[in-house]
LUMFI-632897 format. One record per atom (N, C-alpha, C): residue number from 1; residue in one letter; atom name; x, y, z. Coordinates in pm, 1 decimal. Example, Ala and Ser with C-alpha at 12.3 -4.5 7.8 and 13.67 -1.06 7.14 Angstrom:
// LUMFI-632897
<r k="1" r="a" a="N" px="1319.0" py="-569.0" pz="780.0"/>
<r k="1" r="a" a="CA" px="1230.0" py="-450.0" pz="780.0"/>
<r k="1" r="a" a="C" px="1320.0" py="-330.0" pz="780.0"/>
<r k="2" r="s" a="N" px="1285.0" py="-225.0" pz="708.0"/>
<r k="2" r="s" a="CA" px="1367.0" py="-106.0" pz="714.0"/>
<r k="2" r="s" a="C" px="1290.0" py="3.0" pz="787.0"/>
END
This chain:
// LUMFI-632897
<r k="1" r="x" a="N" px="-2358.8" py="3907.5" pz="9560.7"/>
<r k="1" r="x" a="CA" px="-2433.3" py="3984.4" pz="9461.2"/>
<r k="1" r="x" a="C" px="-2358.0" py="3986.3" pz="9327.9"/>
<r k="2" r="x" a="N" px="-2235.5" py="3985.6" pz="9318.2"/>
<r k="2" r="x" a="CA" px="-2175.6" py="3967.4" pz="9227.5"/>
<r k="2" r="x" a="C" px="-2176.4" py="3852.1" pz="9165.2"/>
<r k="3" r="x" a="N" px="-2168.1" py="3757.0" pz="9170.5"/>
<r k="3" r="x" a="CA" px="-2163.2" py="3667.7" pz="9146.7"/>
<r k="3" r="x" a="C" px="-2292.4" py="3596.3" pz="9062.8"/>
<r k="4" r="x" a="N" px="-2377.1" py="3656.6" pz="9143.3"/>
<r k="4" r="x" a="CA" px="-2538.0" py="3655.8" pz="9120.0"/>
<r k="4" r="x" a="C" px="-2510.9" py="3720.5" pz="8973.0"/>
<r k="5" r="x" a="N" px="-2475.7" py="3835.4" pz="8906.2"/>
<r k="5" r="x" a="CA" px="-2491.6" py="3945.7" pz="8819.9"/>
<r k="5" r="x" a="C" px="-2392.3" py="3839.3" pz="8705.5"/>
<r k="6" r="x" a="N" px="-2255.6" py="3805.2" pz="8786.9"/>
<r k="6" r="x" a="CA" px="-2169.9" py="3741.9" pz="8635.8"/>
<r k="6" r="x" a="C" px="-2302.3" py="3647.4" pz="8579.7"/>
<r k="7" r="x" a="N" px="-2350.6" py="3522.9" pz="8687.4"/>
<r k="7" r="x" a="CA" px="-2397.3" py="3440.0" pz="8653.8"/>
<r k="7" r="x" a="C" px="-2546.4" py="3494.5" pz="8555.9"/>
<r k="8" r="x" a="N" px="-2579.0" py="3559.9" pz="8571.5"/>
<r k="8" r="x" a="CA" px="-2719.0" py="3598.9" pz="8523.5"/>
<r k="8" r="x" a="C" px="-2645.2" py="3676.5" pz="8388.5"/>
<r k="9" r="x" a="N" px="-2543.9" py="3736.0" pz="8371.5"/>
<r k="9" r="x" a="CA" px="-2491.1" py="3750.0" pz="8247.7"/>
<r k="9" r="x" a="C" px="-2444.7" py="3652.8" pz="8177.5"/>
<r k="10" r="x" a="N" px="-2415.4" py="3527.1" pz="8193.8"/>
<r k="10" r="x" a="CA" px="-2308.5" py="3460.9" pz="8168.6"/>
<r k="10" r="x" a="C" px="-2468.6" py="3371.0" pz="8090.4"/>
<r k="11" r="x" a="N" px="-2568.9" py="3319.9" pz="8182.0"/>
<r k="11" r="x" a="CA" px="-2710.4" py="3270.9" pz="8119.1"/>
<r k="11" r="x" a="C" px="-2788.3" py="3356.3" pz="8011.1"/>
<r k="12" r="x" a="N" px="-2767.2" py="3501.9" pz="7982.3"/>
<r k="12" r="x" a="CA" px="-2813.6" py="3598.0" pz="7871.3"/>
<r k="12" r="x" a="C" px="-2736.7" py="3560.4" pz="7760.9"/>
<r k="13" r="x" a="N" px="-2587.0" py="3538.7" pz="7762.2"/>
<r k="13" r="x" a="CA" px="-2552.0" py="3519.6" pz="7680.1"/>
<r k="13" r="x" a="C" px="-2545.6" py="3370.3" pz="7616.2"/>
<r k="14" r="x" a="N" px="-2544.6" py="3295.8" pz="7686.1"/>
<r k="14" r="x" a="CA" px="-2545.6" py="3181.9" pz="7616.4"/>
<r k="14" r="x" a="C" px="-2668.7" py="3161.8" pz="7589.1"/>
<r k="15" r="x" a="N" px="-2812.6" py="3199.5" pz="7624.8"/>
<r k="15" r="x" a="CA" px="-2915.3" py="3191.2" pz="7578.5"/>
<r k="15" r="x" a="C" px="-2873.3" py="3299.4" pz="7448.5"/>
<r k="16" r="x" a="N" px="-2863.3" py="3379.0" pz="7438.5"/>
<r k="16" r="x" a="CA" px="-2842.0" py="3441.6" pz="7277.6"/>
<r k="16" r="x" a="C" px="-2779.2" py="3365.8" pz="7178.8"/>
<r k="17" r="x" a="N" px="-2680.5" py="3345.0" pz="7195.4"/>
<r k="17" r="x" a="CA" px="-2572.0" py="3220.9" pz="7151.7"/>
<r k="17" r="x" a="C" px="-2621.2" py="3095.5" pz="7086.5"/>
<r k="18" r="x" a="N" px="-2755.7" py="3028.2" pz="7145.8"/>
<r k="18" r="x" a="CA" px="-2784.9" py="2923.1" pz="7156.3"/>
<r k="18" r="x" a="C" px="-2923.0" py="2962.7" pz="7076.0"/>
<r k="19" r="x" a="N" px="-2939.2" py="3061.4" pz="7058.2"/>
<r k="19" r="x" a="CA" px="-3077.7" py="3128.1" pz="6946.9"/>
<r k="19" r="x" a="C" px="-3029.5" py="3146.6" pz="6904.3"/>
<r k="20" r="x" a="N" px="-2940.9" py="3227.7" pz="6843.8"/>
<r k="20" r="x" a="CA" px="-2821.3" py="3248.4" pz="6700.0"/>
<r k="20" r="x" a="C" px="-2785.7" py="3168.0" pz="6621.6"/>
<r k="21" r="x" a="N" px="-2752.5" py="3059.8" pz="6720.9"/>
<r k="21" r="x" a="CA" px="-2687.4" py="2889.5" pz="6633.4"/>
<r k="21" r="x" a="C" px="-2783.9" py="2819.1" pz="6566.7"/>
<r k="22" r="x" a="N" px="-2905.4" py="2847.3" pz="6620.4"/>
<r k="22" r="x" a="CA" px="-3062.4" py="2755.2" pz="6621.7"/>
<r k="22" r="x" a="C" px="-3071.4" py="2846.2" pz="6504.7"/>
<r k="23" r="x" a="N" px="-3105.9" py="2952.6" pz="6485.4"/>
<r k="23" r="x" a="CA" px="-3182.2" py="3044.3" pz="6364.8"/>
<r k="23" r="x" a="C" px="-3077.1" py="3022.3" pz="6259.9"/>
<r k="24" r="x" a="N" px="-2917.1" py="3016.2" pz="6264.9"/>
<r k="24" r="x" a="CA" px="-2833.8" py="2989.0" pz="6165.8"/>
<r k="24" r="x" a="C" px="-2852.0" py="2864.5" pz="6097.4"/>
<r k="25" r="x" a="N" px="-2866.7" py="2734.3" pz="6162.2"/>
<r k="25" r="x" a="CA" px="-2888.7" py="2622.4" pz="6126.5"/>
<r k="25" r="x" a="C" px="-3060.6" py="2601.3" pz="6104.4"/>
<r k="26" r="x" a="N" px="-3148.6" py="2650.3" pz="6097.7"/>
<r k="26" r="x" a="CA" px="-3260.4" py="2632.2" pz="6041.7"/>
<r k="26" r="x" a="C" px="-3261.7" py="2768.4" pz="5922.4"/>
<r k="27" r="x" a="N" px="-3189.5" py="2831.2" pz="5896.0"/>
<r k="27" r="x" a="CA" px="-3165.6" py="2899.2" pz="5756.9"/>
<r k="27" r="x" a="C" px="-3142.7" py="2805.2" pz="5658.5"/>
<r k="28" r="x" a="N" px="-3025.9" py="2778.4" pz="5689.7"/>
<r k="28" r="x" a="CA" px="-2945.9" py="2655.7" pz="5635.9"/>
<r k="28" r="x" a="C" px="-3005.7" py="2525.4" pz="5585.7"/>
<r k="29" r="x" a="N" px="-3069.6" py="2481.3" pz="5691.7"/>
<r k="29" r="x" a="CA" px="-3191.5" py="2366.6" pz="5676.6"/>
<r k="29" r="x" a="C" px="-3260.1" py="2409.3" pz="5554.9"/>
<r k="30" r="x" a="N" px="-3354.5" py="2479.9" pz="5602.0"/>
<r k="30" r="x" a="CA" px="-3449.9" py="2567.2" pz="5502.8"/>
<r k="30" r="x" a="C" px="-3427.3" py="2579.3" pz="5323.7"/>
<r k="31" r="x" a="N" px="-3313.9" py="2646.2" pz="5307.5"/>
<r k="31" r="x" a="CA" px="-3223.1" py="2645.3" pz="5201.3"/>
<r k="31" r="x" a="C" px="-3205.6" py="2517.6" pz="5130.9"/>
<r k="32" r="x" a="N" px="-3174.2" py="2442.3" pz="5198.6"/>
<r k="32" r="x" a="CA" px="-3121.2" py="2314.4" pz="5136.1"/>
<r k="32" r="x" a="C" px="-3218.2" py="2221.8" pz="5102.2"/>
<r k="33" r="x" a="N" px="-3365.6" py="2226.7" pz="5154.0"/>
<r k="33" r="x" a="CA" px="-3520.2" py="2185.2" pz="5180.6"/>
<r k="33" r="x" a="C" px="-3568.6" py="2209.3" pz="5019.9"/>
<r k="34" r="x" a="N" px="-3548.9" py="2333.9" pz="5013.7"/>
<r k="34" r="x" a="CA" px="-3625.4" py="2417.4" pz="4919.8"/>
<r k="34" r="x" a="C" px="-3575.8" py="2470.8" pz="4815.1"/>
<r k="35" r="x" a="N" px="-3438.9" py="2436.1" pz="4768.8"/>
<r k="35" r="x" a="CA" px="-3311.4" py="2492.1" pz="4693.1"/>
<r k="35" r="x" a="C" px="-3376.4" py="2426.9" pz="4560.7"/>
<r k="36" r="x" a="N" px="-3403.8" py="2288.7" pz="4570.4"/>
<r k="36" r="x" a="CA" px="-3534.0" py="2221.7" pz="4431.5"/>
<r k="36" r="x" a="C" px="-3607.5" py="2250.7" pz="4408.7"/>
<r k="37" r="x" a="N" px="-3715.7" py="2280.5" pz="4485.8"/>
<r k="37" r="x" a="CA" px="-3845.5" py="2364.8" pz="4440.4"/>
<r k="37" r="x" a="C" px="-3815.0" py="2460.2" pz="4390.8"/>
<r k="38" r="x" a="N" px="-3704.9" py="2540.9" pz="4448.3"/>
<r k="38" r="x" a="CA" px="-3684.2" py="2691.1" pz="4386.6"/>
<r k="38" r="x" a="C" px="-3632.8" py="2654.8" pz="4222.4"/>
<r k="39" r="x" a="N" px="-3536.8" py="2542.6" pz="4237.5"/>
<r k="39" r="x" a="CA" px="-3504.3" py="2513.3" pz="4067.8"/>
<r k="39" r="x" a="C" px="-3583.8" py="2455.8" pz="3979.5"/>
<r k="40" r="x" a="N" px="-3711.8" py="2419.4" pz="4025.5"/>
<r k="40" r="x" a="CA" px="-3795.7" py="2344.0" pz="3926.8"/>
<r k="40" r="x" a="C" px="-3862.6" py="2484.4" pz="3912.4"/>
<r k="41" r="x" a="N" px="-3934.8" py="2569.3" pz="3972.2"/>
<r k="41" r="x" a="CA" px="-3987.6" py="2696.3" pz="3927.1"/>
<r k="41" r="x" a="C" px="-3902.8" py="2781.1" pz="3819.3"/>
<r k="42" r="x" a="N" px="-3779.5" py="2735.8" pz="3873.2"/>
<r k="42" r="x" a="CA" px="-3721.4" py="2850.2" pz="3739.6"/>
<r k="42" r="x" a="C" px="-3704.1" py="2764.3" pz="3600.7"/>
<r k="43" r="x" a="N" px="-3698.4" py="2633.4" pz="3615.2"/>
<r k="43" r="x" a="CA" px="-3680.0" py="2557.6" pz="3497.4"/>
<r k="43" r="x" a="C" px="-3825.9" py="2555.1" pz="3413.9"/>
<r k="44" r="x" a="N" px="-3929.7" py="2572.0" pz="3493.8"/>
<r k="44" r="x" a="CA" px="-4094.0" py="2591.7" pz="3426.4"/>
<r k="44" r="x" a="C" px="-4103.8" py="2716.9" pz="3359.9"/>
<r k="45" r="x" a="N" px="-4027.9" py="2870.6" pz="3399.3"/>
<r k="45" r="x" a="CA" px="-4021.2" py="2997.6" pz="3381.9"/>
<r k="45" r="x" a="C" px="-3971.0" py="2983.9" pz="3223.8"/>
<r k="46" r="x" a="N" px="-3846.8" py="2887.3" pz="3244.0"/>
<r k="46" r="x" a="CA" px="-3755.3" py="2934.3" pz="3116.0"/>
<r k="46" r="x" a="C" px="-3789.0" py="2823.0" pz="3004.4"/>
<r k="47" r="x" a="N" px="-3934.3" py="2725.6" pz="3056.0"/>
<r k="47" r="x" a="CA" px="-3995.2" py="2621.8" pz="2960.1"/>
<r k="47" r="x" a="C" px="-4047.8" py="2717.4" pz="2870.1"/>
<r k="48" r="x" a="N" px="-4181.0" py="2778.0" pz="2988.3"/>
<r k="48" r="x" a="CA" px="-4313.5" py="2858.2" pz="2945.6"/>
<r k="48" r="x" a="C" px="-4215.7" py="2993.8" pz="2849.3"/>
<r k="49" r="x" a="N" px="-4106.6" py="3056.3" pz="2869.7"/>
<r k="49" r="x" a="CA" px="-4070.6" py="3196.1" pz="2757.7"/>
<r k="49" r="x" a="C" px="-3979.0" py="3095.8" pz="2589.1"/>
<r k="50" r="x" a="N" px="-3976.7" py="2998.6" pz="2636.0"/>
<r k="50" r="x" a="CA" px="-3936.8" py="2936.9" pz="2545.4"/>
<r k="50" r="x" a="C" px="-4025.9" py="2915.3" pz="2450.1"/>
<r k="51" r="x" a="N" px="-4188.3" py="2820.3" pz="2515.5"/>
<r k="51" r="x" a="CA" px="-4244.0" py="2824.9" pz="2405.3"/>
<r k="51" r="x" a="C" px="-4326.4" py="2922.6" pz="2341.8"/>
<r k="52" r="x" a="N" px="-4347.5" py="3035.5" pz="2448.1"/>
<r k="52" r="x" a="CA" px="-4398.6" py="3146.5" pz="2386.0"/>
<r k="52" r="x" a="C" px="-4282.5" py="3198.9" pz="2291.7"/>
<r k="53" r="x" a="N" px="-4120.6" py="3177.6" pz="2318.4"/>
<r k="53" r="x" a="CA" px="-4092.0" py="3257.1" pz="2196.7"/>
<r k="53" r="x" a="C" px="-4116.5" py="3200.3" pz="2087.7"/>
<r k="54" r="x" a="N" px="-4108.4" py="3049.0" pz="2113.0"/>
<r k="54" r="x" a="CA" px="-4113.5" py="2966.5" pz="1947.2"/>
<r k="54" r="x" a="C" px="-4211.5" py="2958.0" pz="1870.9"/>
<r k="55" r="x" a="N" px="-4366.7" py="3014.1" pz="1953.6"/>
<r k="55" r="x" a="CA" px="-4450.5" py="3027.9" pz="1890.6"/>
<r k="55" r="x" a="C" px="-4460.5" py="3194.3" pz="1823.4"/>
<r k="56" r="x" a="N" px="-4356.1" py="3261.1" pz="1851.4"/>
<r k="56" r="x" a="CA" px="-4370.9" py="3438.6" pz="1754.9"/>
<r k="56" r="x" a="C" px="-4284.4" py="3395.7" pz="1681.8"/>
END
């Protein structure tokens, strides 16, 4: 019975472990995917207040 209990702890945790690593590295992924898009939006932001300022 014991043994039964380490082992069934010992599979909780490395299943956590192994979802932790997975969700860390698809952050990461994600980030690095989309890190351009995010900089072309801000480079359009600071086009568009530009030419609205140059036109006041």
């Amino acid at each position: 019975m014991g043994n039964f209990i380490k082992g069934l702890f010992k599979f909780a945790f490395g299943t956590i472990l192994a979802l932790s690593l997975l969700a860390g590295v698809g952050a990461v992924v994600f980030a690095f995917i989309f890190k351009k898009d995010f900089e072309d939006i801000e480079n359009k932001t600071k086009e568009i207040i530009s030419d609205i300022e140059a036109n006041n």
